[in-house]
VOFIDO-641671 format. One record per residue: residue number from 0; residue in one letter; z, y, x of N, C-alpha, C in turn. Coordinates in Angstrom, 3 decimals. Example, Ala and Ser with C-alpha at 12.3 -4.5 7.8 and 13.67 -1.06 7.14 Angstrom:
// VOFIDO-641671
TIGU   vonu   lummar       n_pz       n_py       n_px      ca_pz      ca_py      ca_px       c_pz       c_py       c_px
TIGU      0        a      7.800     -5.690     13.190      7.800     -4.500     12.300      7.800     -3.300     13.200
TIGU      1        s      7.080     -2.250     12.850      7.140     -1.060     13.670      7.870      0.030     12.900
This chain:
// VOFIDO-641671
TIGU   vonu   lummar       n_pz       n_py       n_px      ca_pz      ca_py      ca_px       c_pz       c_py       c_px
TIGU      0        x    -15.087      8.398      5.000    -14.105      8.044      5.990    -12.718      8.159      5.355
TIGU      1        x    -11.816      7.327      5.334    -10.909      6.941      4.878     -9.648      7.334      6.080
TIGU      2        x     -8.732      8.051      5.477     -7.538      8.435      6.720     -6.156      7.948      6.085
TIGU      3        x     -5.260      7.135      7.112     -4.153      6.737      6.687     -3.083      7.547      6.440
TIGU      4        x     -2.589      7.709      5.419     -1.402      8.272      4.832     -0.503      8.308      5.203
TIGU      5        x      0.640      9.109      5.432      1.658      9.681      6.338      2.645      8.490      5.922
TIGU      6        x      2.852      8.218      4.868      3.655      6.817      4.165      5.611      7.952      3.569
TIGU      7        x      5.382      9.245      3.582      6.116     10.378      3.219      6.177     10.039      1.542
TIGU      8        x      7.445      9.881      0.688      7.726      9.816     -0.024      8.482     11.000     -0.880
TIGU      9        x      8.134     11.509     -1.664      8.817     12.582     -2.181      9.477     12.118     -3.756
TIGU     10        x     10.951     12.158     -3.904     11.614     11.641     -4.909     12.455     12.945     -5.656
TIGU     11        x     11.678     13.143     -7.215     12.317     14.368     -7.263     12.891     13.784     -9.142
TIGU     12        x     14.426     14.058     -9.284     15.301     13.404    -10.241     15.426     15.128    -11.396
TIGU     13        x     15.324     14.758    -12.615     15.187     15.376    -13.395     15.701     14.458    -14.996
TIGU     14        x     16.174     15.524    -15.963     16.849     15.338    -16.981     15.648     15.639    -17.945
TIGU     15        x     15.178     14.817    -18.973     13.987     14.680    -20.091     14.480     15.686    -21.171
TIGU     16        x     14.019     16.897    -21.552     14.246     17.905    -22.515     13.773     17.789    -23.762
TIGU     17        x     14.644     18.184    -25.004     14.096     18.292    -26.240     12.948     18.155    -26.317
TIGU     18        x     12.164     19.556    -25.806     10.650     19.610    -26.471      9.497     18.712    -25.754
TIGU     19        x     10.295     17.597    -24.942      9.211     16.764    -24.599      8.933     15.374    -25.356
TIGU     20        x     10.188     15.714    -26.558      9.736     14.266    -26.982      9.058     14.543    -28.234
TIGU     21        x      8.559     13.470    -28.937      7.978     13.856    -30.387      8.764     13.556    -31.348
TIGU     22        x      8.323     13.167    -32.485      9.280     12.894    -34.315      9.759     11.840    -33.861
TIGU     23        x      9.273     10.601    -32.905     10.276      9.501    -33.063     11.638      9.498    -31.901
TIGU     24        x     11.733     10.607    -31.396     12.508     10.962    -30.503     12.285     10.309    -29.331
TIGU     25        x     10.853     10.160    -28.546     10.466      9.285    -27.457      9.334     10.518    -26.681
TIGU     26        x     10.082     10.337    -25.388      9.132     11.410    -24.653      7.745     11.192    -24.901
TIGU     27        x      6.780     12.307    -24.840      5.371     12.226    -25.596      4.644     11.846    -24.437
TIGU     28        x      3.824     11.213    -24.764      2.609     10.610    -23.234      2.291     11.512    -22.912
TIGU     29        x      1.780     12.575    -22.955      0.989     14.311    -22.718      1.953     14.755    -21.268
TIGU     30        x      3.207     14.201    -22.004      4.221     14.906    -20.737      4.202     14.460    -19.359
TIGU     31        x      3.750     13.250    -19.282      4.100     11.987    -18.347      3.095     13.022    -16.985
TIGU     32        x      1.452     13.468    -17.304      0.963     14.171    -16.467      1.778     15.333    -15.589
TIGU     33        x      2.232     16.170    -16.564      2.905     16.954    -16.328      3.659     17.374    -15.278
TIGU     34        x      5.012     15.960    -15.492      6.080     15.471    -14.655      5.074     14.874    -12.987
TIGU     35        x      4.059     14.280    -13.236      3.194     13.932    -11.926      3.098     15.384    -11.196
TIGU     36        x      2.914     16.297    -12.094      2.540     17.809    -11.156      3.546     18.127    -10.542
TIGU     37        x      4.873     17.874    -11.147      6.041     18.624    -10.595      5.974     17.930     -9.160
TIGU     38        x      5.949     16.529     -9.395      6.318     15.626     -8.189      5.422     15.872     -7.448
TIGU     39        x      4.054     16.128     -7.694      2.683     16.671     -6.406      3.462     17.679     -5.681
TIGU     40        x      3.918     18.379     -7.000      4.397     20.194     -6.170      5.422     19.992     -5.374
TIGU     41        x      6.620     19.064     -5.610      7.659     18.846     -4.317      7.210     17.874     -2.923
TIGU     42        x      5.966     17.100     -3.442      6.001     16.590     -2.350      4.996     17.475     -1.214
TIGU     43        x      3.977     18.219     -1.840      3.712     19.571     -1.003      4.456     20.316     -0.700
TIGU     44        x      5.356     20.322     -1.171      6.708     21.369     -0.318      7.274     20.539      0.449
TIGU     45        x      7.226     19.370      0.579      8.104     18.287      1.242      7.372     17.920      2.841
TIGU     46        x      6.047     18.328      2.576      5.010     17.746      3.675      4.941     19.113      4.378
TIGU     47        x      5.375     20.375      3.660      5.066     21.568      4.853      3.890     22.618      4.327
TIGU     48        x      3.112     22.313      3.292      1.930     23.044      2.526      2.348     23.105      1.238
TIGU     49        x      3.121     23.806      0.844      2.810     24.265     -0.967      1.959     24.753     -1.516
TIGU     50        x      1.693     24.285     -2.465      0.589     24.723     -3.218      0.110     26.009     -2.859
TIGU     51        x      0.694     27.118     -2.890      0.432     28.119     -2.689     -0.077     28.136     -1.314
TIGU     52        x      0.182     27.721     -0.577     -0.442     27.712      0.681     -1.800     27.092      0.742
TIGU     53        x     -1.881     26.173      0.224     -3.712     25.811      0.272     -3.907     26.742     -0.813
TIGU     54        x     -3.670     27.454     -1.833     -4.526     28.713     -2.561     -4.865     29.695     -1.122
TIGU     55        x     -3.813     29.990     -0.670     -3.781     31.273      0.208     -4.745     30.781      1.450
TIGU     56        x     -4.829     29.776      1.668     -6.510     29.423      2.597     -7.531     29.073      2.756
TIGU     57        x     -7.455     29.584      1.082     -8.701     29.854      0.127     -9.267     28.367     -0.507
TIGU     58        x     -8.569     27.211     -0.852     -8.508     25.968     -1.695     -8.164     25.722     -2.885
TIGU     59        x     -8.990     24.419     -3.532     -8.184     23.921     -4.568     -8.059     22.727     -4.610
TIGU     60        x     -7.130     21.800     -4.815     -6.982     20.677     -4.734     -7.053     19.833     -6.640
TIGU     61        x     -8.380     19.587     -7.102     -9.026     20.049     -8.497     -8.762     18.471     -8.707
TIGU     62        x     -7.985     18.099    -10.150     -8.102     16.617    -10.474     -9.403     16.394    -11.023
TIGU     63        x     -9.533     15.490    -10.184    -11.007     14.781    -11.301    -10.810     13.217    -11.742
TIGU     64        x     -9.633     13.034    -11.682     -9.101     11.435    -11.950     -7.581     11.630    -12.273
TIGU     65        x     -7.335     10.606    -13.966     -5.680     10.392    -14.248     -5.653      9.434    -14.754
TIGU     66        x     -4.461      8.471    -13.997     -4.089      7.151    -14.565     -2.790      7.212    -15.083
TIGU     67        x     -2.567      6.419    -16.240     -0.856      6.552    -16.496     -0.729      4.790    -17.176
TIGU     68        x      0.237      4.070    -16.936      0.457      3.117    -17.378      2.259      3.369    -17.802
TIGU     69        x      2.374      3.397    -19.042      3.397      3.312    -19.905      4.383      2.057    -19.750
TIGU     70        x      5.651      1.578    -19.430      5.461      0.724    -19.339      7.028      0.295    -20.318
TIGU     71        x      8.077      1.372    -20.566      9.054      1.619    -21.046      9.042      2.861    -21.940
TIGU     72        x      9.995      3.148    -22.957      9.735      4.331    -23.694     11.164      5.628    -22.925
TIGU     73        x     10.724      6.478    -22.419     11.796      7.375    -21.865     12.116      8.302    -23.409
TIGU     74        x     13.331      8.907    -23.037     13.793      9.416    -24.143     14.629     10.971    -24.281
TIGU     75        x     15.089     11.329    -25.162     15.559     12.549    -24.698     16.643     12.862    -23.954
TIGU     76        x     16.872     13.788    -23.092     18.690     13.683    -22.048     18.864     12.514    -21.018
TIGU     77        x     17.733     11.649    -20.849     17.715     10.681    -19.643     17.599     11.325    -18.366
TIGU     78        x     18.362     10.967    -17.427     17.767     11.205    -15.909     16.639     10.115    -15.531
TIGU     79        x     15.852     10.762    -15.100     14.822     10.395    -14.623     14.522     10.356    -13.339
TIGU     80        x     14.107      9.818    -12.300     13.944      9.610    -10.881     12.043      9.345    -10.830
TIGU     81        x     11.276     10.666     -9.961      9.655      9.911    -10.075      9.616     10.042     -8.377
TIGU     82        x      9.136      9.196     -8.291      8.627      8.990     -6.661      7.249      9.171     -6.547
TIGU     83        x      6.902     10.201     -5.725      5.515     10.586     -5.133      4.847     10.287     -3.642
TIGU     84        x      3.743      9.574     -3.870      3.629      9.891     -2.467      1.674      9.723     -1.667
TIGU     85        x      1.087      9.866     -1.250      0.027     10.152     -1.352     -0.718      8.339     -0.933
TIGU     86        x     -1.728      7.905     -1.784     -2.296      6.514     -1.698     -3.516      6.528     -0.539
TIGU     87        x     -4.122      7.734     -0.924     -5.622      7.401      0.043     -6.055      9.086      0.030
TIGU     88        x     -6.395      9.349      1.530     -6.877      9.909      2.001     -8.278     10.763      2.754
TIGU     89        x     -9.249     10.981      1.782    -10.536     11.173      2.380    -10.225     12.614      2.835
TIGU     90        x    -11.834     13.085      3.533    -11.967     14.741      4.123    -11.961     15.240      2.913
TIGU     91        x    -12.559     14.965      2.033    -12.509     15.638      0.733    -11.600     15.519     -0.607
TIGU     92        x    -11.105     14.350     -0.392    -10.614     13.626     -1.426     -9.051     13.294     -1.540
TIGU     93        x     -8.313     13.025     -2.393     -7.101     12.351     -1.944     -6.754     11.611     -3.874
TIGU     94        x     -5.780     10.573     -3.262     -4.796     10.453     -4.187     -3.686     10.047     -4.371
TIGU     95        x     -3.171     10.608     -5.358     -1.775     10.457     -5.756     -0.970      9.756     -5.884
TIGU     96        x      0.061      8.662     -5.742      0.726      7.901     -6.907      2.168      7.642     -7.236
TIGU     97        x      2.612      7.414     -8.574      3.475      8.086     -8.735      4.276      6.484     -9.738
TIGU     98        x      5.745      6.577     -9.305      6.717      5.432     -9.987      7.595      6.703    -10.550
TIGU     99        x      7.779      6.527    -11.743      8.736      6.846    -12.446      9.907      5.824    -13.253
TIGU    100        x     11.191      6.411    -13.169     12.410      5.163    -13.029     13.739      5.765    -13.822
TIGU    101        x     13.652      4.870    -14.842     15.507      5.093    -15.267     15.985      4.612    -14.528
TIGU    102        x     16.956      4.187    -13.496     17.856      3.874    -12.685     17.149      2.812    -11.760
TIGU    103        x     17.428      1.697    -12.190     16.024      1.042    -11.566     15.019      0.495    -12.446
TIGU    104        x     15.057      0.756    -13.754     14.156      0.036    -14.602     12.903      1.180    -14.749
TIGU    105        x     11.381      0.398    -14.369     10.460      1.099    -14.085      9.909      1.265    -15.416
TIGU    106        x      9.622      3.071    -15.668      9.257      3.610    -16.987      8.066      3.601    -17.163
TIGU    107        x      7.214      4.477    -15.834      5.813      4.222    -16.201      5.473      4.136    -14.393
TIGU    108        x      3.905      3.968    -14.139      3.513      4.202    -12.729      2.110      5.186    -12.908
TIGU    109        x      1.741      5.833    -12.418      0.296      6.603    -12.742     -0.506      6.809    -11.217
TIGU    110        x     -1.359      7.672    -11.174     -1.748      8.299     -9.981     -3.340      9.818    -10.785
TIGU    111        x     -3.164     10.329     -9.570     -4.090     11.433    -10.116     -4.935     11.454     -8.643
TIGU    112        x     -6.656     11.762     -9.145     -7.354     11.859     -8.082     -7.628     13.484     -8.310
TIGU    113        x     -7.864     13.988     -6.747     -7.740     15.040     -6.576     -9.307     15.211     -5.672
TIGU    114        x    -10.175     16.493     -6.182    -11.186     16.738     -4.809    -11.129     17.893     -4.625
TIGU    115        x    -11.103     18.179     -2.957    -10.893     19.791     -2.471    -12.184     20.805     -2.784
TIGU    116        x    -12.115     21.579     -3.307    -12.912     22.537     -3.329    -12.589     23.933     -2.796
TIGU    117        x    -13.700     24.977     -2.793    -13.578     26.440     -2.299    -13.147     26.925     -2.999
TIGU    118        x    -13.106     28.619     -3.522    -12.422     29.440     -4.622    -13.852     29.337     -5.835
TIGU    119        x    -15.176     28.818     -4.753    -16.201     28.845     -5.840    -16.129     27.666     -6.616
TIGU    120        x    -15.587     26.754     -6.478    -15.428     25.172     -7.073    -16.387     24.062     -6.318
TIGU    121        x    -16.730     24.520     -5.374    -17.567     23.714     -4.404    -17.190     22.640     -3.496
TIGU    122        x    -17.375     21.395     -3.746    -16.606     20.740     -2.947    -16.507     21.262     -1.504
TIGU    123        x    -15.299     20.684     -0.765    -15.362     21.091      0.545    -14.560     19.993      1.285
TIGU    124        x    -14.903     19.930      2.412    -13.489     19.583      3.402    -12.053     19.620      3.131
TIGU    125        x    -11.563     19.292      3.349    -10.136     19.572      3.442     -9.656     20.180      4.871
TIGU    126        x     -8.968     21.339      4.985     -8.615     21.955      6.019     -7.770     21.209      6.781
TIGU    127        x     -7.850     21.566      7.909     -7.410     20.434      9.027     -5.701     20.476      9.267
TIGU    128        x     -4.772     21.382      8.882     -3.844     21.551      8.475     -3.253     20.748      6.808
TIGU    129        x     -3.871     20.344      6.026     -3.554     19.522      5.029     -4.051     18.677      5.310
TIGU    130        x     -5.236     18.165      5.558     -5.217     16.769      6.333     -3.941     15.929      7.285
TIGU    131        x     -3.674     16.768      7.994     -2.557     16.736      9.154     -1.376     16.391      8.453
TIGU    132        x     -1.229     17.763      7.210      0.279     17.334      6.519      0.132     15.556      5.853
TIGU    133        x     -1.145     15.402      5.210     -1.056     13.991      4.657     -0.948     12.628      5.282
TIGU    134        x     -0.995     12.759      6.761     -0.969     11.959      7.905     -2.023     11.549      7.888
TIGU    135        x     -3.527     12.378      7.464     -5.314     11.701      8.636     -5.113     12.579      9.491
């Protein structure tokens, strides 16, 4: 069962640091995941559940899926702009997706699939309070 998405956008702007780029002075692909977490983590703070809050009611929200499409080379000391916001919605399931942007020129786009599990790693439901925050 498939639940529609709140259509909640979370846009969080950040400056590209030394140690993310490599020898040719071009942010490293490794990082690009990374920067997706930050933007998961504000837009769970943005929807009302931080991370820490589905730990604390005994969840994990576990990737088992990552897409990244490269599409520009970002670089070191750029501002960066990534927009988050959630694509699809199951009881168990969700995913991610994510535009990342020098000003308006689009750098890369990705998404990460996520499945809820217990503290044992067992799939589960998704609690009816994060469901709620994602708009099913």
């Amino acid at each position: 069962m498939s639940l529609t998405p709140s259509g909640v956008r979370s846009v969080t702007t950040f400056r590209t640091r030394y140690a993310e780029t490599d020898a040719m002075g071009v942010v490293h692909h490794a990082t690009y995941p990374v920067w997706f977490e930050m933007g998961r983590s504000d837009y769970m703070r943005q929807i009302g559940v931080p991370y820490t809050e589905v730990e604390r009611l005994g969840y994990y929200l576990m990737l088992s899926g990552l897409n990244v499409k490269y599409r520009a080379a970002a670089r070191y000391d750029e501002v960066l702009t990534l927009t988050t916001h959630v694509g699809e919605i199951r009881s168990r399931t969700s995913i991610f997706m994510y535009e990342l942007r020098r000003g308006e020129e689009l750098i890369a786009t990705g998404e990460t699939h996520h499945i809820c599990t217990d503290k044992n790693y067992r799939p589960a439901r998704m609690p009816d309070v994060i469901l709620a925050a994602f708009g099913g």
